[in-house]
C-alpha positions as CSV (number, residue, x, y, z in Angstrom):
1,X,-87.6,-32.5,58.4
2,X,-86.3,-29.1,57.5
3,X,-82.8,-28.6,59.9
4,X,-81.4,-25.1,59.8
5,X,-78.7,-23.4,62.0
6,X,-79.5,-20.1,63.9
7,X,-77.4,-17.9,61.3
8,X,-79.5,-20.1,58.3
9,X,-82.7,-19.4,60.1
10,X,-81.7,-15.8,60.7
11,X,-81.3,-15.1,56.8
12,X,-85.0,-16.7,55.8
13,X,-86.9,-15.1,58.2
14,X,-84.4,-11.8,58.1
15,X,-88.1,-9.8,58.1
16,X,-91.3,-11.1,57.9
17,X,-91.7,-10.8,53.6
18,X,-94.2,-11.8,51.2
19,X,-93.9,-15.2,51.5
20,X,-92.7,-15.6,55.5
21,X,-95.1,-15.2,58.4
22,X,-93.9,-16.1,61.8
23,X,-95.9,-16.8,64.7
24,X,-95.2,-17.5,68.1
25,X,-98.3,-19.7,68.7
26,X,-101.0,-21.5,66.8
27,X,-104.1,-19.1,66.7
28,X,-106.6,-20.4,64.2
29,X,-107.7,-17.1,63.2
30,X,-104.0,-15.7,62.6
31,X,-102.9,-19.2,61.0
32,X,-106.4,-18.4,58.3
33,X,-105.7,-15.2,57.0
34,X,-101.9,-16.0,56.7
35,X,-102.9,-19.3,54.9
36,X,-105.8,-17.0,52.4
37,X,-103.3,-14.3,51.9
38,X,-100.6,-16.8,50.6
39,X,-102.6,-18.7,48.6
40,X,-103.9,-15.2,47.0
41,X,-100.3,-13.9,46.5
42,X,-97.6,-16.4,45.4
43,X,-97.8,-18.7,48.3
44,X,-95.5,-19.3,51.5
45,X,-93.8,-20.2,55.0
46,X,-95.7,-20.0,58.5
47,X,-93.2,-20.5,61.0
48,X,-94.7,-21.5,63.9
49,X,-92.8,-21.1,67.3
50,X,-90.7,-17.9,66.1
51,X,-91.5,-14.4,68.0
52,X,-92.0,-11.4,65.6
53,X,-88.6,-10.3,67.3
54,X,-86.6,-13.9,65.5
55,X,-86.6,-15.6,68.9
56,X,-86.8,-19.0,68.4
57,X,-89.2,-19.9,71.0
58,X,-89.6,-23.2,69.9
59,X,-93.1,-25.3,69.0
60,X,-93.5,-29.2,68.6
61,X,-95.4,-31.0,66.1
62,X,-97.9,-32.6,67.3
63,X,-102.0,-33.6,66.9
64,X,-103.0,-30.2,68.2
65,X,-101.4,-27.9,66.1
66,X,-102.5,-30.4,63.3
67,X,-106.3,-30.0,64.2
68,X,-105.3,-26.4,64.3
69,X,-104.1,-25.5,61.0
70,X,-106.9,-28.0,59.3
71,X,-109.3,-26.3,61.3
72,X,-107.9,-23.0,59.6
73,X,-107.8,-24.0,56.4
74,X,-111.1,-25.6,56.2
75,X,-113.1,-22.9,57.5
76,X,-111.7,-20.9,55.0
77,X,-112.9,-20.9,51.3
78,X,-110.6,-22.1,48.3
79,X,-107.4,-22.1,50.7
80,X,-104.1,-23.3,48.2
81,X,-102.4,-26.6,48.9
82,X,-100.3,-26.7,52.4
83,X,-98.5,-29.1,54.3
84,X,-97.3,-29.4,57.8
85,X,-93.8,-30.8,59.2
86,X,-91.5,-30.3,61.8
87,X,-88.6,-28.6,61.4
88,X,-85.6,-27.2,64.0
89,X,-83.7,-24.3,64.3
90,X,-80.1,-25.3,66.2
91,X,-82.3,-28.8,67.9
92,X,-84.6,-26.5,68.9
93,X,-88.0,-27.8,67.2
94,X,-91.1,-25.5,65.4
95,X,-93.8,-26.0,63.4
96,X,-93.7,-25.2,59.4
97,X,-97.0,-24.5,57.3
98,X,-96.2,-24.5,53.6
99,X,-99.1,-22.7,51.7
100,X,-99.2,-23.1,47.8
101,X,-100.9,-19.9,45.5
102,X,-103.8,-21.0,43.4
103,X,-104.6,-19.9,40.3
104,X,-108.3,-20.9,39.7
105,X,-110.0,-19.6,42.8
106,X,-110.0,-16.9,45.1
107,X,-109.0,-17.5,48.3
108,X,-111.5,-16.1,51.6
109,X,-111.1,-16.2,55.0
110,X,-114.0,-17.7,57.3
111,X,-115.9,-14.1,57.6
112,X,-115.7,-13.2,53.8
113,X,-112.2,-10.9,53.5
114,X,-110.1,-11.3,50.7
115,X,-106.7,-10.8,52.0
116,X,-103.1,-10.2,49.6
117,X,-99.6,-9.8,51.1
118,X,-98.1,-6.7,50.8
119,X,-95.0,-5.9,52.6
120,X,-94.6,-9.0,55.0
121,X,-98.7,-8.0,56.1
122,X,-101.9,-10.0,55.1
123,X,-104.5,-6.6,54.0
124,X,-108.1,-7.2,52.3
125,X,-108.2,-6.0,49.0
126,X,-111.1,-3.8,47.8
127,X,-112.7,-2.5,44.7
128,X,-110.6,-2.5,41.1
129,X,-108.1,-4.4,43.3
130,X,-110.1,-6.7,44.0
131,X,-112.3,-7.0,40.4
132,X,-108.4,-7.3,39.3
133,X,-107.5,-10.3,41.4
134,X,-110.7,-12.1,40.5
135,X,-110.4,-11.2,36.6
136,X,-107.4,-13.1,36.7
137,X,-108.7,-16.3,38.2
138,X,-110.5,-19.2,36.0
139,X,-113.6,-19.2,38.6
140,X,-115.3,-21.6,35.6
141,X,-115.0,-25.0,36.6
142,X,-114.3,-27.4,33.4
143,X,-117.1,-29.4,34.2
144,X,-119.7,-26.6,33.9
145,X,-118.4,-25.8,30.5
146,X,-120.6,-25.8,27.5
147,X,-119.9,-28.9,25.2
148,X,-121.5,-28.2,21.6
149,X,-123.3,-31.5,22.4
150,X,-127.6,-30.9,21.4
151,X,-130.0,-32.8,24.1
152,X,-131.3,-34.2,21.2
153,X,-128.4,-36.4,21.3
154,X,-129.0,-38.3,24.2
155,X,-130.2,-41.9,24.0
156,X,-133.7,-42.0,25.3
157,X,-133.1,-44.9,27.6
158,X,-130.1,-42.9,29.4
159,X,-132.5,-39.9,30.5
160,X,-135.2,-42.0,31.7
161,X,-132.8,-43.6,34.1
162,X,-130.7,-40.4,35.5
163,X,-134.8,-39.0,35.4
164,X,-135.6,-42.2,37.8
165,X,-132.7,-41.6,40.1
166,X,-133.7,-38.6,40.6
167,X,-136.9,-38.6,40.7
168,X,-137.9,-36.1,37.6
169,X,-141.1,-36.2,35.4
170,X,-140.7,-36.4,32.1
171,X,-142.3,-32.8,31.7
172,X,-139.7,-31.3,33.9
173,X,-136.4,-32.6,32.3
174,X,-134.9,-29.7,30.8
175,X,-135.2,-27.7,33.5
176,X,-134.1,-30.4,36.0
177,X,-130.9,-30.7,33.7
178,X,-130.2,-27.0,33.6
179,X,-130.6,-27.3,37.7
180,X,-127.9,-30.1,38.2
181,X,-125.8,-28.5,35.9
182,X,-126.4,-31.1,33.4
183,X,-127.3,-28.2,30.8
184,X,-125.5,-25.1,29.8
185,X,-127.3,-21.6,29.2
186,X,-126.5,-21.5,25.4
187,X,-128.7,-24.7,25.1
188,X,-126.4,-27.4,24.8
189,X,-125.2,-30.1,27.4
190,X,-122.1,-29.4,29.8
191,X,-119.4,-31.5,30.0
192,X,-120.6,-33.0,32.8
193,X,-124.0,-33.7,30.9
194,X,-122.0,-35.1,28.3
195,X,-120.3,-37.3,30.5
196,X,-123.8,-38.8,32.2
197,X,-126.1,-38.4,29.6
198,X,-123.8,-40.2,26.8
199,X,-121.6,-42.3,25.9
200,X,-118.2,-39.3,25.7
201,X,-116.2,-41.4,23.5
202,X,-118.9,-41.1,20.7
203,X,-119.6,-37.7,21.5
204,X,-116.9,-36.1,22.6
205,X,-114.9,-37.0,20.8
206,X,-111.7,-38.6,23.2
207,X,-111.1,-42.4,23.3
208,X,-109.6,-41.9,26.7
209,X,-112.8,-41.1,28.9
210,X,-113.5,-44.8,29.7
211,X,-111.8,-47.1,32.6
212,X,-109.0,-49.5,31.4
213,X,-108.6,-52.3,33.5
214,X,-105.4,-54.6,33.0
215,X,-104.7,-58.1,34.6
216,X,-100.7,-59.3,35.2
217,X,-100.1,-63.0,36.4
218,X,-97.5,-61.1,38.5
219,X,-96.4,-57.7,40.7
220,X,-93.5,-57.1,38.6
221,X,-95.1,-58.0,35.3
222,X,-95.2,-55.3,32.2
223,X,-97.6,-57.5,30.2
224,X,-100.7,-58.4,30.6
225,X,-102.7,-61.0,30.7
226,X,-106.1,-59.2,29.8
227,X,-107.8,-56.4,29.3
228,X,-111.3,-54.3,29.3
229,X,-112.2,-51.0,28.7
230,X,-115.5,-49.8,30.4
231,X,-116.9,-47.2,28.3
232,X,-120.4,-45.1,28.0
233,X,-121.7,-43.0,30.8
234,X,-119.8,-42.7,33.5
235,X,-122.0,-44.1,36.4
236,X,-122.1,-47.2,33.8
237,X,-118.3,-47.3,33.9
238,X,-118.0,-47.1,37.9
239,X,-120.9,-50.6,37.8
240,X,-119.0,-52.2,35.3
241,X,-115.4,-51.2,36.4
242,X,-116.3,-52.7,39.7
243,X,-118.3,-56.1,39.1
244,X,-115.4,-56.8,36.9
245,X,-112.4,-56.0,39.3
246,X,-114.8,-58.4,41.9
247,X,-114.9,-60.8,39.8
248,X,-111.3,-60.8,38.4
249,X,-109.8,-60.9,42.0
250,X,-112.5,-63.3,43.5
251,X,-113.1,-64.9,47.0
252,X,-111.5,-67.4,49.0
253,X,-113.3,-70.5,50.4
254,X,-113.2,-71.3,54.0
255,X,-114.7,-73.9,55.8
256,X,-115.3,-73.1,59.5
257,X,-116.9,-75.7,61.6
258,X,-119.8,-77.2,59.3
259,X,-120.3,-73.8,57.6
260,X,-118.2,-72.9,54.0
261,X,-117.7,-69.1,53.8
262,X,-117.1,-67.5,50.6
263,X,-115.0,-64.1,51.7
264,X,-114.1,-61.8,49.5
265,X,-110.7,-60.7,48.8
266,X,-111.3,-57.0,49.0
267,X,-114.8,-55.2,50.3
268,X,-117.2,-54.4,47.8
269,X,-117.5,-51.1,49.5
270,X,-114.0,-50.0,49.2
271,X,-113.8,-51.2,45.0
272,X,-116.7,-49.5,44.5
273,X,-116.2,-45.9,46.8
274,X,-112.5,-46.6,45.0
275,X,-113.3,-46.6,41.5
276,X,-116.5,-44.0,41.8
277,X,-114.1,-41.3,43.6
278,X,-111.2,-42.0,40.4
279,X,-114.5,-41.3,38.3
280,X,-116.0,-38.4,40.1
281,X,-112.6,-36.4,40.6
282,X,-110.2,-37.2,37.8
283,X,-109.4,-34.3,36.0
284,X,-111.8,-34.1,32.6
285,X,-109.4,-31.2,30.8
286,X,-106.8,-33.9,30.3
287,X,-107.8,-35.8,28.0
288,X,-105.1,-37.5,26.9
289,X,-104.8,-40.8,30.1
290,X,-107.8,-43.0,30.8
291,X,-108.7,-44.2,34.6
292,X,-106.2,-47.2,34.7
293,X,-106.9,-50.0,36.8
294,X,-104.4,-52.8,37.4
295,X,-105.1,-56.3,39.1
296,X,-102.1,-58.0,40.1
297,X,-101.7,-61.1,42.5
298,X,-101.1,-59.0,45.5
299,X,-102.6,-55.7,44.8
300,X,-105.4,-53.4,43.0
301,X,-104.4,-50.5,41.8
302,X,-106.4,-47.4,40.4
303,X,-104.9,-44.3,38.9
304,X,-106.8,-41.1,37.9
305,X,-105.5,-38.5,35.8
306,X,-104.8,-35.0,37.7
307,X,-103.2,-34.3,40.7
308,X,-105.7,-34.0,44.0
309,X,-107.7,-30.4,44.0
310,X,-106.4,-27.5,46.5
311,X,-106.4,-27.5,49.2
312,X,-105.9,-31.3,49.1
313,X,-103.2,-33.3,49.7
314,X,-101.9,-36.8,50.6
315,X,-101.8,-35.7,54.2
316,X,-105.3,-34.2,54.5
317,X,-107.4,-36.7,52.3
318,X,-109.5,-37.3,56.0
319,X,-109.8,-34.0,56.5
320,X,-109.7,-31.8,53.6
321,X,-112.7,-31.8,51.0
322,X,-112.8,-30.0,47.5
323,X,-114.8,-32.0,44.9
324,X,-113.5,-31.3,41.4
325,X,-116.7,-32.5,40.0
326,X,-119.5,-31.8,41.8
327,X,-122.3,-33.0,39.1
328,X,-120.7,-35.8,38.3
329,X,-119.9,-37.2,42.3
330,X,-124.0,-36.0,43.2
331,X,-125.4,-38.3,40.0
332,X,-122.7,-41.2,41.0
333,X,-124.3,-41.0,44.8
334,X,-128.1,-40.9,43.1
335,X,-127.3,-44.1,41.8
336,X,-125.8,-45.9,44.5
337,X,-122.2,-45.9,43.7
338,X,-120.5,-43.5,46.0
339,X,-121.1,-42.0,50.1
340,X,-122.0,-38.3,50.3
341,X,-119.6,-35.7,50.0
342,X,-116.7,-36.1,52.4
343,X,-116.8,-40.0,53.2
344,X,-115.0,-41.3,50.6
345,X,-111.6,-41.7,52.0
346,X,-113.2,-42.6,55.2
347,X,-115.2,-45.5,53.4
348,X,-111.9,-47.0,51.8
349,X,-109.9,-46.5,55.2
350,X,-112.5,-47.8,57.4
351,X,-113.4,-50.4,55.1
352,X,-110.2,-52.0,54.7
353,X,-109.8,-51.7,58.6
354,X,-112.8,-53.8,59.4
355,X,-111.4,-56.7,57.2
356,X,-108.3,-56.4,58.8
357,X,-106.4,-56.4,55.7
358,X,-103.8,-53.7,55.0
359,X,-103.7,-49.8,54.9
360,X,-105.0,-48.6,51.7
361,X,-101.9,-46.9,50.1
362,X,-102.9,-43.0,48.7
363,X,-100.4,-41.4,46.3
364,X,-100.0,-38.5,43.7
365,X,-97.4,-39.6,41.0
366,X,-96.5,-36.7,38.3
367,X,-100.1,-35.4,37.3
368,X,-102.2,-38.2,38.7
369,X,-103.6,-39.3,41.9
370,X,-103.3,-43.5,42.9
371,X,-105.2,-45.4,45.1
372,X,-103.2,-49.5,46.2
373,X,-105.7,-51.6,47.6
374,X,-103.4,-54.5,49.1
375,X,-104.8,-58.1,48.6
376,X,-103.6,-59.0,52.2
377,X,-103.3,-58.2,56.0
378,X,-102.3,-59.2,59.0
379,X,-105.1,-62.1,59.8
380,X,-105.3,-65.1,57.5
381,X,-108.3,-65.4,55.4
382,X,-109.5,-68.4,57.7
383,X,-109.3,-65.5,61.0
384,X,-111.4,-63.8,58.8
385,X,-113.9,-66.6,57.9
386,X,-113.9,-67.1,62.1
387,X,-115.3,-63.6,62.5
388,X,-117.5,-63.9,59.5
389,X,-119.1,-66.4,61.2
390,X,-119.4,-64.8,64.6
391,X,-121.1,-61.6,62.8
392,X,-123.9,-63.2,60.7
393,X,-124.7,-65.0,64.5
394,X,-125.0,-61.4,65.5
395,X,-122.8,-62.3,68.1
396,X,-120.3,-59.2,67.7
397,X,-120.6,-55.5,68.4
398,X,-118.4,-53.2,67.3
399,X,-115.3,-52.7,68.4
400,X,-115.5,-56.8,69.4
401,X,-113.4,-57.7,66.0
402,X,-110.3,-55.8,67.5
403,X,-110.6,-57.4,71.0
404,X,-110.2,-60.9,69.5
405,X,-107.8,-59.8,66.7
406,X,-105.6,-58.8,69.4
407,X,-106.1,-62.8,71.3
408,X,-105.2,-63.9,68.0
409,X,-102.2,-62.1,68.0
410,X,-101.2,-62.0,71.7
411,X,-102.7,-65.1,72.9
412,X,-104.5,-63.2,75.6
413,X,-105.8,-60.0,76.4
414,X,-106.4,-57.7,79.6
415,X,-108.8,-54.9,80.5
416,X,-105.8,-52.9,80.4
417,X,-104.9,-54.0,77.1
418,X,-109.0,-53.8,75.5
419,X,-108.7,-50.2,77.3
420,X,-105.9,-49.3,75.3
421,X,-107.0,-50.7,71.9
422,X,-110.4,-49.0,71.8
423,X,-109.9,-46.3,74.0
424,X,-112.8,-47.2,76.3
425,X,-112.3,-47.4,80.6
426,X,-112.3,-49.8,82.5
427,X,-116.3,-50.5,83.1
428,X,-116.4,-50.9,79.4
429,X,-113.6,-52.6,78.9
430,X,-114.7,-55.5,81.8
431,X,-118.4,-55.3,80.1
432,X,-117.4,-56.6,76.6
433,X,-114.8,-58.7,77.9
434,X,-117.3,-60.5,80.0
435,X,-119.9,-60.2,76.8
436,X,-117.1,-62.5,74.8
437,X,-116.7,-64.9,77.7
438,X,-120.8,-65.5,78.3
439,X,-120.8,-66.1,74.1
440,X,-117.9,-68.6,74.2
441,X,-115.5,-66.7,72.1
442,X,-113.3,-66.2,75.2
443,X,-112.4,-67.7,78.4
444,X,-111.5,-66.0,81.5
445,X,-108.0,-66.9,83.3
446,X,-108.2,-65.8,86.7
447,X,-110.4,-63.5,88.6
448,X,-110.1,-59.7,89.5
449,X,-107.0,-57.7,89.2
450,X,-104.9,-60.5,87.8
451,X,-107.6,-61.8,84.8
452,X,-106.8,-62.0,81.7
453,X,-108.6,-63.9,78.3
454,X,-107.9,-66.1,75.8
455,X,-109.5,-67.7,72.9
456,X,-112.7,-69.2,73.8
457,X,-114.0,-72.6,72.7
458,X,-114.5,-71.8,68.9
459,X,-111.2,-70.4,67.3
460,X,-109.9,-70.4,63.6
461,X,-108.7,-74.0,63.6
462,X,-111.3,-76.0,65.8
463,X,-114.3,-76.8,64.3
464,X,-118.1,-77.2,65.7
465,X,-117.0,-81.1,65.8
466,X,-114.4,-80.7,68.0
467,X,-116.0,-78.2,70.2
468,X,-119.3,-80.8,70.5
469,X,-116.7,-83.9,71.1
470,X,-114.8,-81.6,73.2
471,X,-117.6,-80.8,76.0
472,X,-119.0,-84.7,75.5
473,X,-115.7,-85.6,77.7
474,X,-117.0,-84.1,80.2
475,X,-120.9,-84.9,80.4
476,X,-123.4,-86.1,78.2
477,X,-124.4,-83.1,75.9
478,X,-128.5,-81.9,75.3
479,X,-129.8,-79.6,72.2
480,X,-129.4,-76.6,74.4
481,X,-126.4,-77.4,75.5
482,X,-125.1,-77.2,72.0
483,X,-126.7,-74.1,71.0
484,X,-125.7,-72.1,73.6
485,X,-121.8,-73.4,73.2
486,X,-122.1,-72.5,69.3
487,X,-124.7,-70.3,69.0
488,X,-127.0,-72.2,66.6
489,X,-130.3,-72.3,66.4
490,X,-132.6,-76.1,67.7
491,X,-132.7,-77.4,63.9
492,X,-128.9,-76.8,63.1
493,X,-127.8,-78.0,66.7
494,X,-130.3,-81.3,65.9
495,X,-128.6,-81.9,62.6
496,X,-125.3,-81.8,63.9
497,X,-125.9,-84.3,66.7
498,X,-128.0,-86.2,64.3
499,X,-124.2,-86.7,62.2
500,X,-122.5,-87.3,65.1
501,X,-124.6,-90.1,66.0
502,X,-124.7,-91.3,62.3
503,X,-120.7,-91.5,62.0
504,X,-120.3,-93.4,65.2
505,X,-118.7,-89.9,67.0
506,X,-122.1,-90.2,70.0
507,X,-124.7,-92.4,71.4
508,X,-128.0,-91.1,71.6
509,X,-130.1,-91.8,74.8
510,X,-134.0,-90.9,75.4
511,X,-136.1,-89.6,73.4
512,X,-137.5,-86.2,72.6
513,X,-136.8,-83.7,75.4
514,X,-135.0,-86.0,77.9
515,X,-132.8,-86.7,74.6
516,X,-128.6,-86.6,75.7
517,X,-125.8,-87.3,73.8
518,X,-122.5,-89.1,75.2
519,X,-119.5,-90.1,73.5
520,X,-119.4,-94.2,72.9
């Protein structure tokens, strides 16, 4: 948080320069062309909550001036890098927008001007101005840039599956190529051909366009224990790179009632969307660092060469999208290996969410970008094995996982509380409550007003035994009886009375539909 007396303030914002704008409130429209001019000229300051007379008016950081600026910036065509914070002049609190220049795109604002600061103002820029500002920008991404490399070069077996995944004829390649940017004008293949149609290390030449994956027996190791290197094209290194991490990290056995769970120790999703965006938006023109991956008892970790692309940062990875390599992310999605454009972050976030296990940790180190996947949250892998279960019943709806995460945690739970956690009202909130209660996973303390939950008759620790034993305490027990207490179809609820019986546990009495079991 930037802290500045009045007299400090007074001398940065002394007039309104070439790289300080103030602005007494957040328009969107305002915020854009200061945010397109910056990033045209050599970047700079918004202050937001300043008058154009240096009145500090003051202006709070908070979600709507947030949505504001993103809003601004997004709309807006090849805005810099920014960042938003709070700072205060003499305890009185405004907003700061920090805009960094670019230097391989031209900025626009939403309705096509290109704007320059000149003299503390944001003016479009016309004609041999404007030829001039554009001259000096690399608009070529590196990606699209011719790589020596002759079609004849790639494998046969390579084409026909990009071809499949796309669903080319065999008459049409070439053109097809050319269209996806696979294929430069001059006849050869871009780098991004190169990249998807070969094997690079062959043909281009660099040992380090592959995914190195490194195992250490512990978090502070420096050695380790073993090592691949996924090489040839790159939607084969995304596969490979993630089977392998799967498989070096593996699952954890949990037995929950009669029923052994195999869960995974990180979401198949996540790895994959993981390793597929490190693929899809490292930076190709250094070619000096490999995608490293590093498995370590407690953590995944996967670094990228190059920093994130403008106008992205840390901050606005949900919000912000710029592709650095377009080709490459469209082929990865053809074959299955990454969401559409924009979802990324989201799948990785939301993924790691839903298993309950911890906030996946986003970082830009020096020239590259790093992605921690941690191997653990804040339910135990047999909580986890519990829900499992309740979701390939097709018991829980979404949102339901949170409601008895937070039983777990608090040992009850009130409409109040489920209000607050999914941000639902109060009809809802009663609704799925009640849903939990009829299914068994919660039971209902009290009535009205003063109810509240707790865990219902299957938790974590108790197992379908205990539950069946439980309820035979109180009367003798039928097939339906059982399935509707643990949600099991007639043949599963059959077999596991059948044990019972067997082991001594129940006495069977009847026969066929007039069939009840009571303890001995």
């Amino acid at each position: 948080m930037h802290s500045w007396t009045a007299d400090e303030f007074r001398l940065i914002a002394s007039r309104e320069s070439d790289d300080v704008e103030l602005k007494t409130g957040a328009s969107a429209k305002k915020l854009q062309e200061a945010m397109v001019a910056f990033t045209n000229t050599g970047g700079g300051t918004v202050f937001v909550g300043v008058t154009d007379e240096r009145v500090i008016v003051g202006r709070r950081h908070d979600q709507g001036i947030d949505d504001t600026v993103h809003e601004a910036a997004l709309t807006a065509m090849n805005v810099g890098r920014y960042s938003i914070s709070e700072g205060s002049v003499d305890g009185t609190p405004i907003v700061v927008v920090d805009v960094e220049p670019r230097e391989d795109e031209v900025a626009q604002t939403s309705d096509g001007r290109v704007l320059k600061r000149r003299g503390g103002r944001n003016v479009p820029v016309f004609g041999a101005e404007l030829w001039e500002l554009m001259s000096t920008r690399a608009l070529r991404r590196y990606e699209t840039s011719p790589s020596g490399i002759s079609p004849q070069d790639v494998q046969a077996d390579i084409a026909r599956e990009v071809a499949h995944q796309h669903g080319w004829s065999d008459d049409a390649r070439a053109d097809r190529w050319r269209e996806r940017g696979l294929l430069h004008a001059d006849g050869s293949l871009t780098i991004a051909g190169a990249l998807i149609l070969t094997d690079p290390v062959d043909t281009l030449g660099t040992a380090k366009f592959v995914i190195d994956i490194r195992t250490y027996e512990s978090d502070d190791s420096a050695s380790y224990v073993r090592r691949g290197s996924m090489r040839g094209p790159v939607q084969h290194q995304a596969e490979a790179a993630t089977s392998w991490v799967l498989r070096e990290i593996g699952t954890e056995m949990i037995v929950t009632g009669a029923r052994r769970h195999d869960v995974p120790r990180l979401p198949r999703r996540v790895v994959r969307e993981t390793v597929a965006n490190a693929v899809a938006h490292r930076d190709y023109s250094r070619d000096q660092s490999p995608v490293v991956i590093e498995i370590r008892p407690s953590s995944v970790t996967v670094t990228s060469p190059g920093r994130l692309p403008a106008p992205v940062t840390v901050a606005t990875l949900r919000e912000a999208q710029a592709p650095r390599n377009h080709t490459i992310i469209d082929v990865l999605r053809r074959f299955g290996l990454a969401e559409d454009s924009g979802q990324g972050i989201d799948i990785i976030q939301d993924g790691m969410r839903l298993e309950m296990l911890d906030e996946p940790i986003f970082e830009e180190l020096g020239d590259s970008f790093q992605v921690t996947l941690k191997l653990h949250g804040l339910v135990s892998i047999s909580e986890r094995a519990w829900l499992a279960e309740y979701e390939r019943q097709g018991q829980l709806h979404e949102g339901d996982r949170l409601l008895l995460l937070t039983v777990l945690r608090d040992g009850r739970i009130t409409n109040s509380r489920a209000r607050e956690q999914l941000g639902i009202d109060s009809v809802e909130a009663r609704s799925r409550l009640r849903r939990l209660r009829d299914n068994g996973m919660l039971e209902q303390q009290g009535t009205r007003g003063r109810s509240s939950y707790t865990l219902g008759a299957i938790g974590p620790e108790r197992s379908m035994d205990e539950v069946v034993l439980r309820a035979a305490t109180e009367a003798p027990l039928t097939n339906a009886a059982v399935r509707a207490m643990l949600g099991l179809d007639r043949y599963r609820a059959g077999q596991l009375l059948k044990r019972l019986v067997s082991e001594g546990s129940l006495v069977q009495q009847g026969e066929r539909r007039a069939t009840t079991y009571r303890l001995p």
